[in-house]
NUSE-770118 format. One line per 4 residues: for each residue y, z, x of C-alpha. Coordinates in steps of 0.05 Angstrom, whole numbers. Layout:
<recs>
Y/Z/X | ...
</recs>
This chain:
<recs>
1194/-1238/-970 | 1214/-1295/-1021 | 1223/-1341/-958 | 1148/-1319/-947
1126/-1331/-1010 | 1162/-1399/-1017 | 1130/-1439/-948 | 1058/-1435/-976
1074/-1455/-1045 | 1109/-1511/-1020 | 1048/-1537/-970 | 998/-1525/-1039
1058/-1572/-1077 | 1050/-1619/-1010 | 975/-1628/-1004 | 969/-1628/-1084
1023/-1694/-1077 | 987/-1723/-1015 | 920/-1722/-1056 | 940/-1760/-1118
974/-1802/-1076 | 898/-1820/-1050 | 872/-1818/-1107 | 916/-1874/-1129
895/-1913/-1072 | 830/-1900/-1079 | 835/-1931/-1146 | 869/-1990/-1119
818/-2006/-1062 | 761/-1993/-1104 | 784/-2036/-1161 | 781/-1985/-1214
824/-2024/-1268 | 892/-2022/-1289 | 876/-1969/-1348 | 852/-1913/-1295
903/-1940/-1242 | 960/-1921/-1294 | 926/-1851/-1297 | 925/-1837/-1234
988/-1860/-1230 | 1018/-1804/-1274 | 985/-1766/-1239 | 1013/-1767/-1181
1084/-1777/-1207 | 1068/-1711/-1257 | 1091/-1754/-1315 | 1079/-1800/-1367
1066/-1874/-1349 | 1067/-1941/-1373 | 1056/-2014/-1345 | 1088/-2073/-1364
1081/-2144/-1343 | 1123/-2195/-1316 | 1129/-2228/-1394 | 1136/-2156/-1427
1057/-2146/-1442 | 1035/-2071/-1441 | 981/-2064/-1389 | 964/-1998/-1395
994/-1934/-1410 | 973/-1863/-1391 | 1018/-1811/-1442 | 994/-1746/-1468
1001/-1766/-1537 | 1010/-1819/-1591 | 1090/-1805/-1587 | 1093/-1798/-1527
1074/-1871/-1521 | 1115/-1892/-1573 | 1175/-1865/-1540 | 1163/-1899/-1469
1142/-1970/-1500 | 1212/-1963/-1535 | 1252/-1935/-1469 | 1269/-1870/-1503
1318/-1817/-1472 | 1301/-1789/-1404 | 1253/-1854/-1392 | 1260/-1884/-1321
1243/-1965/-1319 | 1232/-1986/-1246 | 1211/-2071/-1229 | 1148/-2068/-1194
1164/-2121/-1139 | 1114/-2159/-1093 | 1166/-2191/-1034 | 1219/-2226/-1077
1176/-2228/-1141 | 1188/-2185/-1203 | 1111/-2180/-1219 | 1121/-2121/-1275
1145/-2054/-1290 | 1141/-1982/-1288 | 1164/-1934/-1343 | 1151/-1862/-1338
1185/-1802/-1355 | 1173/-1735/-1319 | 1133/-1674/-1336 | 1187/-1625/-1297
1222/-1655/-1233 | 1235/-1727/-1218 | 1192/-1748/-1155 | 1218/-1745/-1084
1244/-1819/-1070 | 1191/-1838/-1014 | 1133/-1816/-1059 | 1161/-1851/-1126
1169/-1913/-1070 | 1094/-1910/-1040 | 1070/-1908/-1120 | 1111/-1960/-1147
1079/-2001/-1080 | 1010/-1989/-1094 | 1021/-2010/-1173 | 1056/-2074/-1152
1007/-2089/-1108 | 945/-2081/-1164 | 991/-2111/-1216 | 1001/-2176/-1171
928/-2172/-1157 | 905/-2169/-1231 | 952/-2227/-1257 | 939/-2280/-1200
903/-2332/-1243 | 946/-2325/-1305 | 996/-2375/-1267 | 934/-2425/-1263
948/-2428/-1334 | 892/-2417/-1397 | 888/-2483/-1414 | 864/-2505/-1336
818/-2441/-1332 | 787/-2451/-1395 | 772/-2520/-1381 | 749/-2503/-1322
698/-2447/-1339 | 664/-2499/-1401 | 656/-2546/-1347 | 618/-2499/-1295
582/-2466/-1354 | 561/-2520/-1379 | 541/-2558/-1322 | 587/-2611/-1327
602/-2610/-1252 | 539/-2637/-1216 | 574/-2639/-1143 | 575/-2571/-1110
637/-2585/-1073 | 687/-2610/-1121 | 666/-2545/-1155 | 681/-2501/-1094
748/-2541/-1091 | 770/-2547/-1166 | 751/-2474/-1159 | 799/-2453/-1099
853/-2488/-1144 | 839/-2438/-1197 | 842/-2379/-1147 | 763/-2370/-1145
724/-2381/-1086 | 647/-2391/-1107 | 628/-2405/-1035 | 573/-2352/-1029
557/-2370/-1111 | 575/-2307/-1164 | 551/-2290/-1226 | 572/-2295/-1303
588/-2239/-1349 | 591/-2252/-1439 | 628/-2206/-1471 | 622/-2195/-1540
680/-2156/-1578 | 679/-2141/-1652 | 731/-2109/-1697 | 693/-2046/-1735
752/-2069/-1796 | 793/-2128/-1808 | 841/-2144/-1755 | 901/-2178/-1761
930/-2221/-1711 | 909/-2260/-1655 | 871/-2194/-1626 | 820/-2250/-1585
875/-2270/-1551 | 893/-2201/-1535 | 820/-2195/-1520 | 819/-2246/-1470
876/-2223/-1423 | 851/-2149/-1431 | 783/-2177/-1399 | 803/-2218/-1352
842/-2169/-1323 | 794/-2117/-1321 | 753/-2166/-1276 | 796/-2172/-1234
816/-2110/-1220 | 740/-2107/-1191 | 737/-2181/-1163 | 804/-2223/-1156
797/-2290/-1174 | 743/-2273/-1237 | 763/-2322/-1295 | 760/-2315/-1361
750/-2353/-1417 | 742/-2353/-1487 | 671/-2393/-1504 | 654/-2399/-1577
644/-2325/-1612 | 639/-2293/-1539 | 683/-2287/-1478 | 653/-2316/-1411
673/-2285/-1347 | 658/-2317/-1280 | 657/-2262/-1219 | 649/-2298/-1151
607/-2248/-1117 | 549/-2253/-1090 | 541/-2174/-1086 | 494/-2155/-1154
537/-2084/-1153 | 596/-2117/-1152 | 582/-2160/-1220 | 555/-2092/-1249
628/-2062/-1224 | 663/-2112/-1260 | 623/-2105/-1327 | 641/-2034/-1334
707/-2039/-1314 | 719/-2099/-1379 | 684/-2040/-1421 | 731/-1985/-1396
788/-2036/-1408 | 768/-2046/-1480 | 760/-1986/-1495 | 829/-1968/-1471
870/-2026/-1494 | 831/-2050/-1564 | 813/-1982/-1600 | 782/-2000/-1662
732/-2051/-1632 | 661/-2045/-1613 | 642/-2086/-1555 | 576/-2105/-1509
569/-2141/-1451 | 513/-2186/-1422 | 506/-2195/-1347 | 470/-2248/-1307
435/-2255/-1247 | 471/-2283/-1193 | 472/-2341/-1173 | 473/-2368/-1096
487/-2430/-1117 | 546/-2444/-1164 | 513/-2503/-1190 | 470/-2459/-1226
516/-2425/-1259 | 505/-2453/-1322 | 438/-2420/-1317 | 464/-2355/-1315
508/-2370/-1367 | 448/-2372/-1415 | 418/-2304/-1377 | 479/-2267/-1393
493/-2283/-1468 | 419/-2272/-1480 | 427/-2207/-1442 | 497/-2189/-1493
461/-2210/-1557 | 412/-2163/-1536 | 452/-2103/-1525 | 475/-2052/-1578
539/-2033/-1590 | 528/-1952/-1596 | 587/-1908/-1595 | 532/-1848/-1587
502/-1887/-1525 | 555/-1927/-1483 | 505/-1941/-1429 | 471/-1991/-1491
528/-2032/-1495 | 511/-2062/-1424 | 453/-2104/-1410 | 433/-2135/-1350
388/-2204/-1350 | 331/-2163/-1308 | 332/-2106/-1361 | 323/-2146/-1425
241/-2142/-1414 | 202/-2186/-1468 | 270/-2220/-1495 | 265/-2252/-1424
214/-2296/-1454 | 249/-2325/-1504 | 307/-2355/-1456 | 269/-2425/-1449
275/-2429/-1524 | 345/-2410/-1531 | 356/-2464/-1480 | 328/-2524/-1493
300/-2518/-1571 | 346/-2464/-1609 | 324/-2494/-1671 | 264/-2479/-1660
284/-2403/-1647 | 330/-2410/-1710 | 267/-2441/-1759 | 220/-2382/-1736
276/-2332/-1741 | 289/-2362/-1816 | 217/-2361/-1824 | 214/-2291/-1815
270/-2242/-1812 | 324/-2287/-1843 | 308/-2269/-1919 | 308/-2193/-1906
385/-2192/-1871 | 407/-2237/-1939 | 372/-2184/-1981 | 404/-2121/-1949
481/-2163/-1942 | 465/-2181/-2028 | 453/-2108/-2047 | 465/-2060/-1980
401/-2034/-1984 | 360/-2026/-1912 | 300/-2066/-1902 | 320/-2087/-1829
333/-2017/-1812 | 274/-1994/-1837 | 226/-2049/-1816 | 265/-2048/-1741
253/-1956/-1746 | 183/-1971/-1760 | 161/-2025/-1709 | 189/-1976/-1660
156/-1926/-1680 | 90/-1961/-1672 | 72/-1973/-1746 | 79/-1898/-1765
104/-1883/-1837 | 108/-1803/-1814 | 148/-1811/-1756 | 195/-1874/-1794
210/-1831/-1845 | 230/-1768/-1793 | 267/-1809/-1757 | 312/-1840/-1814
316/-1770/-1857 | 283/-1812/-1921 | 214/-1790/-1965 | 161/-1826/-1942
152/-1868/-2023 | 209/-1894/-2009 | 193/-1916/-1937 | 121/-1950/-1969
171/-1980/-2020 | 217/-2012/-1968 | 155/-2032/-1933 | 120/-2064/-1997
191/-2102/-2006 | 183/-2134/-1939 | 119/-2161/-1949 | 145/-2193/-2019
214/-2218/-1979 | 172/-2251/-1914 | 100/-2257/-1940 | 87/-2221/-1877
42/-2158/-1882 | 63/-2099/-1828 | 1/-2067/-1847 | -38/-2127/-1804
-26/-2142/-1733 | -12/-2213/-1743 | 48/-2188/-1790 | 75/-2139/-1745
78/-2194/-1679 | 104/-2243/-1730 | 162/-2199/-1752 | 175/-2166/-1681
180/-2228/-1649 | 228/-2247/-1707 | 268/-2186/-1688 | 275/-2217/-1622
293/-2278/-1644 | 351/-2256/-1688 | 382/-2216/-1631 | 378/-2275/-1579
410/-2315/-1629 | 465/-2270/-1634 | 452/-2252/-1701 | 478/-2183/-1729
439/-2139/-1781 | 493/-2133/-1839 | 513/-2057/-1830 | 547/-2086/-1754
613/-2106/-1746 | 633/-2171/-1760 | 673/-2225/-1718 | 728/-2245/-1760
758/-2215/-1817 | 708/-2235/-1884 | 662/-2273/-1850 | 600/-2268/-1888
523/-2288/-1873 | 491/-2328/-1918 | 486/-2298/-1989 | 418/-2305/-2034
430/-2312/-2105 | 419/-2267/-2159 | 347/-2272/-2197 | 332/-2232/-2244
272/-2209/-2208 | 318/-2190/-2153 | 359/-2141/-2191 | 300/-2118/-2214
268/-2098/-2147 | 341/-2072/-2127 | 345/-2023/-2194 | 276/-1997/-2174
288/-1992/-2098 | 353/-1947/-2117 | 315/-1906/-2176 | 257/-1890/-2127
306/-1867/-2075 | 340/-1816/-2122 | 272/-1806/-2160 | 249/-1784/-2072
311/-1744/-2067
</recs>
């Protein structure tokens, strides 16, 4: 009877084994990402796991719990640590500690394969060294290299083959509070790698206040693949950050590269990093609709884009960053909401006085009326302008810790407006 009982339990224990095991390699073919690699990982080892690098960098770990985290990162009692080996080559490590029994040999040995196998994948063009990639990736994206060839073959040097062309990625992360440390550094080998868990060969580089990613693909899903794979890594590996991401179109020819370059932060400075609406925070060229416009002025005459955005919106973000109140939330609620005080004031839970109030304050700030047509295109296309200029409305997260927008001074008029706008409120309340 117990022999009975036994034989089934042990084929469920069997096919429950052989699907994680698939799972895992599912995650591996499809290029899923270290971060959901690791989980799968555990899961098929019924344990906790973590992944180190070759130079001691945690990859990603998969643990049920703060500690338990704590206590494989520090190799804590009943921890196995296993070199993840590709031929000869110590590319990393394996930590884990087991749920209830240890795993049969040949299954810990197929697992420990597959992660070698992604690990090597993932950390290819780290031995090109930063310095060589980064030089590299200003030179494409700028359009420094005017001969297609030598690009294809300074390229293959790097480990990228843009053959069939590929398409560029910006990636904007931003700490929600101070950070310390060199967390864009962090940053930038957290999304390079989840790149190239998608696409081998993507590079990565850091390119003033954004990351640049180049994906050699000439498949549009496969860019889109990539994208929300650097998301999912973020997320997982920098808690504590907001982040969006910009994509291009792609380009068949890598000499145009540097277009798409523009396409993609234009698409990023669009996007909006909402925790309530991930899909936001990733924003294809194609999907930016009337912003799409404004790329031929972001290209060749920014200061152009930068006198009309001063012209218009500029004075209102230096109002609410001198005494937090929220004109540009306001003014942004009620362009969207078609000029409508009743639905403005729904929509941000706030009496409607103080909404005309807010309003009135704008027109004093810009000399722009939203009352009149000519003032609402004026300050909607300034809207526009300050996002594909990359500029953030002062309640967003900032770069760097205290960096600071431009502050207006104190008039006495000011404070006076800014006593009144804060009596009416309560007066409304």
């Amino acid at each position: 009877m117990t022999e009975a009982r036994t034989k089934p339990t042990a084929r469920r224990g069997a096919a429950s084994s052989a699907q994680a095991l698939d799972a895992l390699a599912e995650s591996v073919e499809s290029g899923a990402g270290l971060p959901e690699t690791a989980r799968r990982a555990g899961t098929a080892l019924d344990a906790s796991v973590a992944l180190i690098d070759s130079r001691g960098a945690v990859l990603a770990v998969a643990a049920g719990s703060p500690v338990e985290e704590r206590e494989l990162l520090s190799k804590h009692e009943g921890v196995t640590v296993i070199d993840l080996r590709v031929s000869e080559s110590i590319v990393g490590q394996l930590r884990f500690r087991p749920r209830e029994d240890a795993p049969a040999p040949a299954h810990l040995r197929m697992v420990t394969t597959l992660l070698a196998l992604e690990v090597e994948r993932t950390r290819a063009p780290e031995r090109a060294g930063e310095a060589a990639v980064g030089s590299f990736v200003k030179a494409v994206l700028d359009g420094q290299i005017e001969d297609r060839r030598d690009l294809i073959a300074r390229g293959k040097e790097l480990g990228i083959d843009l053959e069939n062309g590929g398409s560029v990625l910006a990636v904007r992360i931003m700490p929600r509070v101070p950070a310390d440390g060199d967390w864009q550094a962090r940053a930038l080998t957290i999304v390079g790698r989840g790149a190239r868990g998608v696409v081998p060969g993507s590079l990565t580089a850091l390119r003033g206040e954004h990351l640049a990613v180049i994906v050699p693909s000439a498949e549009d899903a496969l860019g889109h693949r990539a994208a929300q794979a650097v998301l999912r890594s973020v997320d997982d590996g920098m808690q504590g950050f907001a982040i969006v991401a910009g994509r291009s179109r792609v380009a068949v020819d890598p000499l145009d590269l540097h277009r798409a370059a523009t396409e993609a932060l234009l698409a990023a400075n669009v996007a909006v990093p909402d925790a309530q609406d991930p899909d936001s925070r990733l924003l294809s060229f194609e999907d930016t609709g009337a912003y799409r416009l404004l790329l031929p002025a972001m290209s060749d005459d920014p200061a152009e884009l930068e006198r009309f955005y001063t012209d218009t919106i500029s004075p209102l973000v230096a109002y609410d960053e001198q005494y937090g109140t929220e004109l540009m939330l306001t003014l942004e609620t009620f362009l969207a909401n078609d000029g409508s005080v009743a639905e403005t004031y729904k929509e941000l839970f706030t009496h409607r006085h103080t909404i005309r109030y807010r309003l009135d304050r704008v027109k004093e700030l810009t000399g722009l009326d939203v009352n009149s047509t000519d003032g609402r295109e004026r300050l909607g296309l300034g809207l526009k302008a300050m996002r594909v200029l990359g500029v953030r409305a002062p309640s967003a997260p900032v770069f760097e810790p205290g960096a600071e927008s431009g502050r207006v001074p104190r008039r006495p008029a000011d404070v006076m407006h800014a006593r009144r706008a804060r009596t009416s409120a309560e007066d409304d309340l």
